[in-house]
N, CA, C and O atoms as a Tripos MOL2 file, in Angstrom:
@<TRIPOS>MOLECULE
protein
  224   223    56     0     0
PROTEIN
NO_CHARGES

@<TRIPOS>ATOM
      1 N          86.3040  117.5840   98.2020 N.3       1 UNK1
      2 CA         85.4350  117.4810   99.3530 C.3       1 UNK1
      3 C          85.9040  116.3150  100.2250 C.2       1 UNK1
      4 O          86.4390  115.2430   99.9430 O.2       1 UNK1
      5 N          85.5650  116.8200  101.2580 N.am      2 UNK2
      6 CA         86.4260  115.8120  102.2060 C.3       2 UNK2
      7 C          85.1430  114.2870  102.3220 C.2       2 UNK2
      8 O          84.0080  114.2840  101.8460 O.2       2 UNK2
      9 N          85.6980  113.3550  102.9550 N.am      3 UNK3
     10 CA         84.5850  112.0070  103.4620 C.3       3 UNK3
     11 C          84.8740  111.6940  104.5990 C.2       3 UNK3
     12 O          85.9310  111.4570  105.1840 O.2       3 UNK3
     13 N          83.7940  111.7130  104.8780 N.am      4 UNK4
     14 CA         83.5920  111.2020  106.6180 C.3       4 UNK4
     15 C          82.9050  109.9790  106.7680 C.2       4 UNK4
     16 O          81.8870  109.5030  106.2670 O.2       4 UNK4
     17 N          83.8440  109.5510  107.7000 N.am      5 UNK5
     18 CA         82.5680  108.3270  108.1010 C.3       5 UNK5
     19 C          81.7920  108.5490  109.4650 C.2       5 UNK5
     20 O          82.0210  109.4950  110.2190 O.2       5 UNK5
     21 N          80.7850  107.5000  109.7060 N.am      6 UNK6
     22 CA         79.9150  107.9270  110.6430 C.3       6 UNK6
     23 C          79.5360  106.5700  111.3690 C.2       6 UNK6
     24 O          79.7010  105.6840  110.5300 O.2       6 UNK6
     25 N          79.1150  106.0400  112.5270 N.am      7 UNK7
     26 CA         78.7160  104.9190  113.2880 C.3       7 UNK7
     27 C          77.1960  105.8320  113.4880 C.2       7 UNK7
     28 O          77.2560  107.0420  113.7030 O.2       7 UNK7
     29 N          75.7900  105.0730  113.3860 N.am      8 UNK8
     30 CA         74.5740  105.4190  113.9770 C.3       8 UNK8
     31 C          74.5830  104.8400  115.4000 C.2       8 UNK8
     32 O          74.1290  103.7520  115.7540 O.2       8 UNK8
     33 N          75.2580  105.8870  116.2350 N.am      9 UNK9
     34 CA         75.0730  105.3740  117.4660 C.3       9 UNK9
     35 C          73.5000  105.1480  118.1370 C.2       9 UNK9
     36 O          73.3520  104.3160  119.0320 O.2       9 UNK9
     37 N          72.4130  105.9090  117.6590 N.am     10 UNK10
     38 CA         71.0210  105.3230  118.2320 C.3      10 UNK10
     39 C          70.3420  106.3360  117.8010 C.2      10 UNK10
     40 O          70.9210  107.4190  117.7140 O.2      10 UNK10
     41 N          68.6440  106.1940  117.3480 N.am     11 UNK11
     42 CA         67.6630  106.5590  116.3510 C.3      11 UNK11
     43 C          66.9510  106.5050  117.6030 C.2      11 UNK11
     44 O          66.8300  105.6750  118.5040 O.2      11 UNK11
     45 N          66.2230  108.4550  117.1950 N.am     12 UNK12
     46 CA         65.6210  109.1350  118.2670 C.3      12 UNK12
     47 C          64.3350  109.2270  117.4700 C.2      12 UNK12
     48 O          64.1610  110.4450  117.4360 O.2      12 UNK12
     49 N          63.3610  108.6900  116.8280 N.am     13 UNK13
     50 CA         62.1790  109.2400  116.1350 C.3      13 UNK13
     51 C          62.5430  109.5200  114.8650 C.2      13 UNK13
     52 O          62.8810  108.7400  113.9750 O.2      13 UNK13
     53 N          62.4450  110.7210  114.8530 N.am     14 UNK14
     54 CA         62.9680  111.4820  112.8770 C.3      14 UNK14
     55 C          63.8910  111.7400  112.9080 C.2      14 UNK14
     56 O          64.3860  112.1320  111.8510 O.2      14 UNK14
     57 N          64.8140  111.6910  114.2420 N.am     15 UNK15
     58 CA         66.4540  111.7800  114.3660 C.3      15 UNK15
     59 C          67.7710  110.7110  114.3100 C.2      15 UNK15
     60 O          67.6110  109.6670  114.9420 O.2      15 UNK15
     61 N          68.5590  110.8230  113.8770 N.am     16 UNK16
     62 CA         69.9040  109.8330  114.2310 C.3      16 UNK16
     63 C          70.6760  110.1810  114.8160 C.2      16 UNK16
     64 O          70.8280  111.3680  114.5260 O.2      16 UNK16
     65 N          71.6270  109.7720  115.8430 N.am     17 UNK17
     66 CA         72.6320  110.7790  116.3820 C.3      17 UNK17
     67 C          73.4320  109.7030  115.9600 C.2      17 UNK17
     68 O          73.2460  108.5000  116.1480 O.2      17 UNK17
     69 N          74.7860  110.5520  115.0800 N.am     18 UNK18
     70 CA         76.0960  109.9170  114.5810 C.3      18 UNK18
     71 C          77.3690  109.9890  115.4030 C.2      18 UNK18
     72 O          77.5950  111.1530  115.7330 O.2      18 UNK18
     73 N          78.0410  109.3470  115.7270 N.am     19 UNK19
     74 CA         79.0820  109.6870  116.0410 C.3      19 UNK19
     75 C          80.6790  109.4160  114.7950 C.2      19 UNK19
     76 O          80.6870  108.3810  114.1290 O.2      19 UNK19
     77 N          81.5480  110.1630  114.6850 N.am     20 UNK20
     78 CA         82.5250  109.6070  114.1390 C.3      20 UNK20
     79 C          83.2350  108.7340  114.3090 C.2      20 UNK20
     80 O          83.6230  108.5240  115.4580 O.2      20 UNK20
     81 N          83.7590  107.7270  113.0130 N.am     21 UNK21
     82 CA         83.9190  106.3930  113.0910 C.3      21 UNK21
     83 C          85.5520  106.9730  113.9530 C.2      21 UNK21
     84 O          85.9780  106.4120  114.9630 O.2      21 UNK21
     85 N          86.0400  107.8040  113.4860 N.am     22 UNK22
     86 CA         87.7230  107.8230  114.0940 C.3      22 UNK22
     87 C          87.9900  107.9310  115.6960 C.2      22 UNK22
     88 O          88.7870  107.4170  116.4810 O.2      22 UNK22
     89 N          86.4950  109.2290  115.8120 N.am     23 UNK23
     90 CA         86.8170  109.2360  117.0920 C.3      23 UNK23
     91 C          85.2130  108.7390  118.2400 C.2      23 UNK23
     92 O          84.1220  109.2950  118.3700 O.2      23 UNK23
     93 N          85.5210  108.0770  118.5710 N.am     24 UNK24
     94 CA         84.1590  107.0760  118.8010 C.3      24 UNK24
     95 C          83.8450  107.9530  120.3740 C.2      24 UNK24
     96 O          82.7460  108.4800  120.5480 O.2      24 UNK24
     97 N          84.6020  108.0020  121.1160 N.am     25 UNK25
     98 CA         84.0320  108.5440  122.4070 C.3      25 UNK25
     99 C          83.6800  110.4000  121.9200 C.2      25 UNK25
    100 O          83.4110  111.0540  122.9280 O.2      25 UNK25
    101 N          83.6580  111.1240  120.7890 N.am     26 UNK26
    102 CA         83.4530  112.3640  120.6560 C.3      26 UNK26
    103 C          82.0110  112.1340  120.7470 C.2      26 UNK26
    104 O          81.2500  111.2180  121.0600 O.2      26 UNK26
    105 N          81.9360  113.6990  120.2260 N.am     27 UNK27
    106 CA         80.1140  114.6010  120.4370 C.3      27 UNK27
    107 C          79.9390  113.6380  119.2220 C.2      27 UNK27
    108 O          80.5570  113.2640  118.2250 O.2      27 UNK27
    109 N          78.6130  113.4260  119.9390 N.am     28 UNK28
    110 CA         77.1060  112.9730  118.4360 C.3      28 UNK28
    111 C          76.7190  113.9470  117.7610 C.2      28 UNK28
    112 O          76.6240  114.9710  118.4370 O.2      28 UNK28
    113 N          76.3210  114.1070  116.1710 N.am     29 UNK29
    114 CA         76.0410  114.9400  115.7830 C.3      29 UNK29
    115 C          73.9340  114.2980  115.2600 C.2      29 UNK29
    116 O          73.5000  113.2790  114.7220 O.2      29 UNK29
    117 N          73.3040  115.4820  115.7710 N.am     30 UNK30
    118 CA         72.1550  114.7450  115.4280 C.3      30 UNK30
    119 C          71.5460  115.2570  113.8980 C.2      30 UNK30
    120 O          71.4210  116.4570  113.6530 O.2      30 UNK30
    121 N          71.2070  114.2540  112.9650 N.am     31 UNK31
    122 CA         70.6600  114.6260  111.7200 C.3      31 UNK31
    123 C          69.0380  114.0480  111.5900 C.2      31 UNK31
    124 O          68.6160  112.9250  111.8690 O.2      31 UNK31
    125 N          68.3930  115.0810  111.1310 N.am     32 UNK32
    126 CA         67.1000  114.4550  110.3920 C.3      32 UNK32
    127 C          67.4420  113.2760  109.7030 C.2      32 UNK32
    128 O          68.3360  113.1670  108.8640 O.2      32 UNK32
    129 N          66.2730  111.9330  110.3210 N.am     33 UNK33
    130 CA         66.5440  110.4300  109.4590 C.3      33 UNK33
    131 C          65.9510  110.6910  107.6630 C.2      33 UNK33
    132 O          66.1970  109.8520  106.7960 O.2      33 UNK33
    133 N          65.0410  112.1890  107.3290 N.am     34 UNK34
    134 CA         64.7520  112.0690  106.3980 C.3      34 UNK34
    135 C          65.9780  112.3690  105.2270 C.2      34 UNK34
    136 O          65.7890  112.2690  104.0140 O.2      34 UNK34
    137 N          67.2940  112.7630  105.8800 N.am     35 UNK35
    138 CA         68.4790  113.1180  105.1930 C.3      35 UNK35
    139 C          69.4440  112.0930  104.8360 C.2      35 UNK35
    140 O          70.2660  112.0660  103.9200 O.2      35 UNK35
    141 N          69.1530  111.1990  105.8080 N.am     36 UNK36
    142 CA         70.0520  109.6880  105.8980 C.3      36 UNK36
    143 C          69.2010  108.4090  104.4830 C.2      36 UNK36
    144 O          68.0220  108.1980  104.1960 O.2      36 UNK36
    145 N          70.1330  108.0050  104.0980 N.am     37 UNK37
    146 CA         69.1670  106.8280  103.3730 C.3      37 UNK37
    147 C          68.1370  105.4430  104.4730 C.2      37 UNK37
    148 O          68.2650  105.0400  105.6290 O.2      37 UNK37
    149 N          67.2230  105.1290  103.3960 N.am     38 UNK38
    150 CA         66.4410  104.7530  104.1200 C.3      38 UNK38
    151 C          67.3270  103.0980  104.2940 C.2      38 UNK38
    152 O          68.1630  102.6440  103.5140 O.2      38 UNK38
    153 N          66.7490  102.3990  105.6940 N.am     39 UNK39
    154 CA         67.4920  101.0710  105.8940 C.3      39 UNK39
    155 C          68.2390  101.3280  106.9730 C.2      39 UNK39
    156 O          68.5730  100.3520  107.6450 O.2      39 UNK39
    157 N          68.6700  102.6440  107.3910 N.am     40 UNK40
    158 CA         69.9000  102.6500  108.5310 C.3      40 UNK40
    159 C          69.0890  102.2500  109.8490 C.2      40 UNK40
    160 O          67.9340  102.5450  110.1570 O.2      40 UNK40
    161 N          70.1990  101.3650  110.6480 N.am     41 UNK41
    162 CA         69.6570  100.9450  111.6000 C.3      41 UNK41
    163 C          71.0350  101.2770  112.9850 C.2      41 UNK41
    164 O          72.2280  101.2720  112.6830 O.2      41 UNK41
    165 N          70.6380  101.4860  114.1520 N.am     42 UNK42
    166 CA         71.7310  101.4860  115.1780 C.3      42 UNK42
    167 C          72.6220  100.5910  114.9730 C.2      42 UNK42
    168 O          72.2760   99.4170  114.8370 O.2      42 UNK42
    169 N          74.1250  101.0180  114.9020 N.am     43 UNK43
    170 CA         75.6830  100.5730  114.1290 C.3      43 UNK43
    171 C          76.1180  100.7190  112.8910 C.2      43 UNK43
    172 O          77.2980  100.8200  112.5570 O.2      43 UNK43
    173 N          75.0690  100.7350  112.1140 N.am     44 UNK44
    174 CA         74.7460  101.2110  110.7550 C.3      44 UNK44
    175 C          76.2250  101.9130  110.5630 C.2      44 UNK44
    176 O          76.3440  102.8000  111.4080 O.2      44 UNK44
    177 N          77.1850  101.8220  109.8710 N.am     45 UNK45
    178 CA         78.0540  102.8760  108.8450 C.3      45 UNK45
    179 C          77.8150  103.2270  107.6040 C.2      45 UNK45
    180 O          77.6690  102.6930  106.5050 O.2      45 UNK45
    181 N          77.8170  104.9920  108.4050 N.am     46 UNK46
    182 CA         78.2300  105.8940  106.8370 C.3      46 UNK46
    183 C          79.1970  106.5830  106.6920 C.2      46 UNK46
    184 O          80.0700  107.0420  107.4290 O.2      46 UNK46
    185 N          78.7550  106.6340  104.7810 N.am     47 UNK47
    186 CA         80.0090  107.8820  104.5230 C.3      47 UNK47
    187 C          79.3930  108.8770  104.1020 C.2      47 UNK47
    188 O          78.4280  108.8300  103.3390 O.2      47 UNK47
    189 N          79.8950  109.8680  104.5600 N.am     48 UNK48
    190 CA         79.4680  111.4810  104.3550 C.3      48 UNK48
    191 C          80.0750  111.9510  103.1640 C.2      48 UNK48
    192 O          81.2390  112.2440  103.4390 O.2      48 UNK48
    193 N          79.8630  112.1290  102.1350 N.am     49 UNK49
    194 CA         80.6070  112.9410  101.0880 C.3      49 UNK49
    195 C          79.9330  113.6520   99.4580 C.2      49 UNK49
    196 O          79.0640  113.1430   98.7490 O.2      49 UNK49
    197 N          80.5570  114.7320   99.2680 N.am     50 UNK50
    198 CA         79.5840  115.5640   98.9000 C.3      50 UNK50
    199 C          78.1150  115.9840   98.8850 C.2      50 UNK50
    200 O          77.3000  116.2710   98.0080 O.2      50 UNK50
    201 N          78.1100  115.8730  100.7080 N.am     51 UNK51
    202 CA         76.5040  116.4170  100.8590 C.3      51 UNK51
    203 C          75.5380  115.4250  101.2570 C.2      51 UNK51
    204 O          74.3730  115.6760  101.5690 O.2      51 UNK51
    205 N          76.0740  114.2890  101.2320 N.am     52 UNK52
    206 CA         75.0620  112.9430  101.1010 C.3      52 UNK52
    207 C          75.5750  111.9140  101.8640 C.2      52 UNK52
    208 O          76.7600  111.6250  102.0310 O.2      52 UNK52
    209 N          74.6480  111.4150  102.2870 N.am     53 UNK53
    210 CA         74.7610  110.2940  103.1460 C.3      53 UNK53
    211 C          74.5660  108.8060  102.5830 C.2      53 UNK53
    212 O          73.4550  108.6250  102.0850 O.2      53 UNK53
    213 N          75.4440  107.6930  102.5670 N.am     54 UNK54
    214 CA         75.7000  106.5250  101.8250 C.3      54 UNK54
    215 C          75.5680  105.4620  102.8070 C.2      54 UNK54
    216 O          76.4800  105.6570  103.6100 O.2      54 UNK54
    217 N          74.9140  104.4580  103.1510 N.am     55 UNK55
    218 CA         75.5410  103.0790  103.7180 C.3      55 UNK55
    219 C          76.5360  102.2100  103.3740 C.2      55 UNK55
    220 O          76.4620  101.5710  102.3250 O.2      55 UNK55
    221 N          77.6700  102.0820  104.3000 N.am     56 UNK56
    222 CA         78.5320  101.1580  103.2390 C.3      56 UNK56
    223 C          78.8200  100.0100  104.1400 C.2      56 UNK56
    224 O          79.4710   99.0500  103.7270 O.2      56 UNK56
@<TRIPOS>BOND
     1     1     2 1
     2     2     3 1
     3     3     4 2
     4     3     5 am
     5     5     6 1
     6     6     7 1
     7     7     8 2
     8     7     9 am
     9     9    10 1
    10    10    11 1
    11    11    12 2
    12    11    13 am
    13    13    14 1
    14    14    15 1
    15    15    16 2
    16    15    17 am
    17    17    18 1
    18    18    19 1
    19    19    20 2
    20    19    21 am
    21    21    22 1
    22    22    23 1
    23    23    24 2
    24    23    25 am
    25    25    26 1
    26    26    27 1
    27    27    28 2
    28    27    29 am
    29    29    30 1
    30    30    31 1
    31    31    32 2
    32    31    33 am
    33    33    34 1
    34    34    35 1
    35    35    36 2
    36    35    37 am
    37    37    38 1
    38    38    39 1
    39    39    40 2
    40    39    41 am
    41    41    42 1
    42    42    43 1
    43    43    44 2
    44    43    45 am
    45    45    46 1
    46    46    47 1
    47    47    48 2
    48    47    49 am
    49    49    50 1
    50    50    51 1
    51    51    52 2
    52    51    53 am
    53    53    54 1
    54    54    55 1
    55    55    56 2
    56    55    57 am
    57    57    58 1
    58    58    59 1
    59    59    60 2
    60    59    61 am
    61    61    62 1
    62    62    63 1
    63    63    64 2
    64    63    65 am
    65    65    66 1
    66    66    67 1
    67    67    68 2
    68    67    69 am
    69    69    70 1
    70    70    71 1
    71    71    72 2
    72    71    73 am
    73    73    74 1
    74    74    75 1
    75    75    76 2
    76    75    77 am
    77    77    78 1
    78    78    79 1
    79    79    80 2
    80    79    81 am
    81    81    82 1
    82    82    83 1
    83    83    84 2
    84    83    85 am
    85    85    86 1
    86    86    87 1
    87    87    88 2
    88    87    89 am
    89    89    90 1
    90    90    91 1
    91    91    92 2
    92    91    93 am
    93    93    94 1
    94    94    95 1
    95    95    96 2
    96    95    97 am
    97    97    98 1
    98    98    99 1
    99    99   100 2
   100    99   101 am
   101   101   102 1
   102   102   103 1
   103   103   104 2
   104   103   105 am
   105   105   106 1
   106   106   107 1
   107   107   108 2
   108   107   109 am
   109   109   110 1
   110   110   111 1
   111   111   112 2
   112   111   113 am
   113   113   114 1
   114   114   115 1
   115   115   116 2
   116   115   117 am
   117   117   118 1
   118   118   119 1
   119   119   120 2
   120   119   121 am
   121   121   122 1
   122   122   123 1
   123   123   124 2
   124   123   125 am
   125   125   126 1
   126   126   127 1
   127   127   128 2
   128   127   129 am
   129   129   130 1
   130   130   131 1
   131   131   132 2
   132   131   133 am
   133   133   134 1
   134   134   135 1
   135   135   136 2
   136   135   137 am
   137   137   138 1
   138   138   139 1
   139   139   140 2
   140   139   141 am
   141   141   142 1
   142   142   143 1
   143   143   144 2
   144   143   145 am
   145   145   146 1
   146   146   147 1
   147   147   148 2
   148   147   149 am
   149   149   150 1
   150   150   151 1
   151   151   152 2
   152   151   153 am
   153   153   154 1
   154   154   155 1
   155   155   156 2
   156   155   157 am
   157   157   158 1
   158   158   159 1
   159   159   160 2
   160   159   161 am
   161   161   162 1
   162   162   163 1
   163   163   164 2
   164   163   165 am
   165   165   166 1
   166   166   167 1
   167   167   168 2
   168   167   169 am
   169   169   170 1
   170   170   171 1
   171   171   172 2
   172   171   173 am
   173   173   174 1
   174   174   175 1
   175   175   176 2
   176   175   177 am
   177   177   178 1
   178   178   179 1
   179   179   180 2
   180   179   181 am
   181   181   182 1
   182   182   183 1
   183   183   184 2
   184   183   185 am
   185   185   186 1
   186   186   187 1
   187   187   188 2
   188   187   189 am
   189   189   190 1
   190   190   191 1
   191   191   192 2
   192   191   193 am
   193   193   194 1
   194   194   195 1
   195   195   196 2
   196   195   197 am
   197   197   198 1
   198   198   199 1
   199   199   200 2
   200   199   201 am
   201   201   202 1
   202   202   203 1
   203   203   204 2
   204   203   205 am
   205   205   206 1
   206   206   207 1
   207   207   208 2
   208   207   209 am
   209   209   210 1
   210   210   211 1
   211   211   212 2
   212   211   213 am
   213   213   214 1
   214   214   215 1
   215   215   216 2
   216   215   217 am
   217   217   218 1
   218   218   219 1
   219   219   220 2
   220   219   221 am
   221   221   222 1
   222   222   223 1
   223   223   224 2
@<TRIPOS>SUBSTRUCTURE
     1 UNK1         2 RESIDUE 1 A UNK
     2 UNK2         6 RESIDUE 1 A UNK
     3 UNK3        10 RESIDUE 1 A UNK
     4 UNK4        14 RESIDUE 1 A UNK
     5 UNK5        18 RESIDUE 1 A UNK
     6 UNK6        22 RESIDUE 1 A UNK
     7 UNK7        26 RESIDUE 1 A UNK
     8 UNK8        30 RESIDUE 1 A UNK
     9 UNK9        34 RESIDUE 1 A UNK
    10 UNK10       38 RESIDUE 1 A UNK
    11 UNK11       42 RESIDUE 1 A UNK
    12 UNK12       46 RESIDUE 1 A UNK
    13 UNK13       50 RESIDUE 1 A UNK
    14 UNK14       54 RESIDUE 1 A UNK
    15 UNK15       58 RESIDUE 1 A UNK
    16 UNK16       62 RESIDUE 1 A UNK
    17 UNK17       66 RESIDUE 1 A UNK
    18 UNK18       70 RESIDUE 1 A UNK
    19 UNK19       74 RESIDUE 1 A UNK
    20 UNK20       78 RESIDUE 1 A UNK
    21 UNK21       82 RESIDUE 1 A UNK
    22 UNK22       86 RESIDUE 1 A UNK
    23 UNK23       90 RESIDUE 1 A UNK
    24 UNK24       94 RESIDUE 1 A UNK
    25 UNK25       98 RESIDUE 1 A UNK
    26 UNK26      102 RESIDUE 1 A UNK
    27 UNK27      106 RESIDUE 1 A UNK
    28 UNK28      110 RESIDUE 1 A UNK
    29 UNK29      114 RESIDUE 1 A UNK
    30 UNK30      118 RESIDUE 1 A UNK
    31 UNK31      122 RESIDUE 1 A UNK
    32 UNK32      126 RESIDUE 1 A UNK
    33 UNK33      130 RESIDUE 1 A UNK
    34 UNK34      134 RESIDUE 1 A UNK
    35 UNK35      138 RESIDUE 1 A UNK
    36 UNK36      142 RESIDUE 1 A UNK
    37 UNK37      146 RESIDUE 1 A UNK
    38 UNK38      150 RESIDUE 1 A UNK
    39 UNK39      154 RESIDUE 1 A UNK
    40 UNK40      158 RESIDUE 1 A UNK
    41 UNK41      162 RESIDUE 1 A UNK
    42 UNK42      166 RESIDUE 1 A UNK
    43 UNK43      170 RESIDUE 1 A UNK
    44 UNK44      174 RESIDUE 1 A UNK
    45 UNK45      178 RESIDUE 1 A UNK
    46 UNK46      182 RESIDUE 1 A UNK
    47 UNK47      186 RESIDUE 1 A UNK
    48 UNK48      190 RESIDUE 1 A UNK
    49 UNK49      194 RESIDUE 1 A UNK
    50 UNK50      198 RESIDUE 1 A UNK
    51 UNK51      202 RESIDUE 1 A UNK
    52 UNK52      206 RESIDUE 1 A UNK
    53 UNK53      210 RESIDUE 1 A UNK
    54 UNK54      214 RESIDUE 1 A UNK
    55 UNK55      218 RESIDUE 1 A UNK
    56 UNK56      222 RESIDUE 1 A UNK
């Protein structure tokens, strides 16, 4: 399984919109914050891998 990382570019309510750490000017992808661990805050990095979302 592949790993992704992620920048929390900015927290919409029950939403996060991520962008990828590689490519920073691409599309945001928006996820339910109830899917993300709890603590993430705007700049916040994650890693995406097998299914789950990590702060690192």
């Amino acid at each position: 399984m592949e790993t992704v990382y992620y920048i929390v570019k900015s927290i919409d309510g029950d939403y996060a919109n991520l962008v990828k750490e590689d490519e920073p000017g691409g599309d945001t992808k928006l996820v339910a914050r109830a899917l993300l661990p709890e603590g993430i805050s705007e700049g916040c990095r994650l890693k995406f891998e097998f299914l789950q979302y990590e702060i690192v």
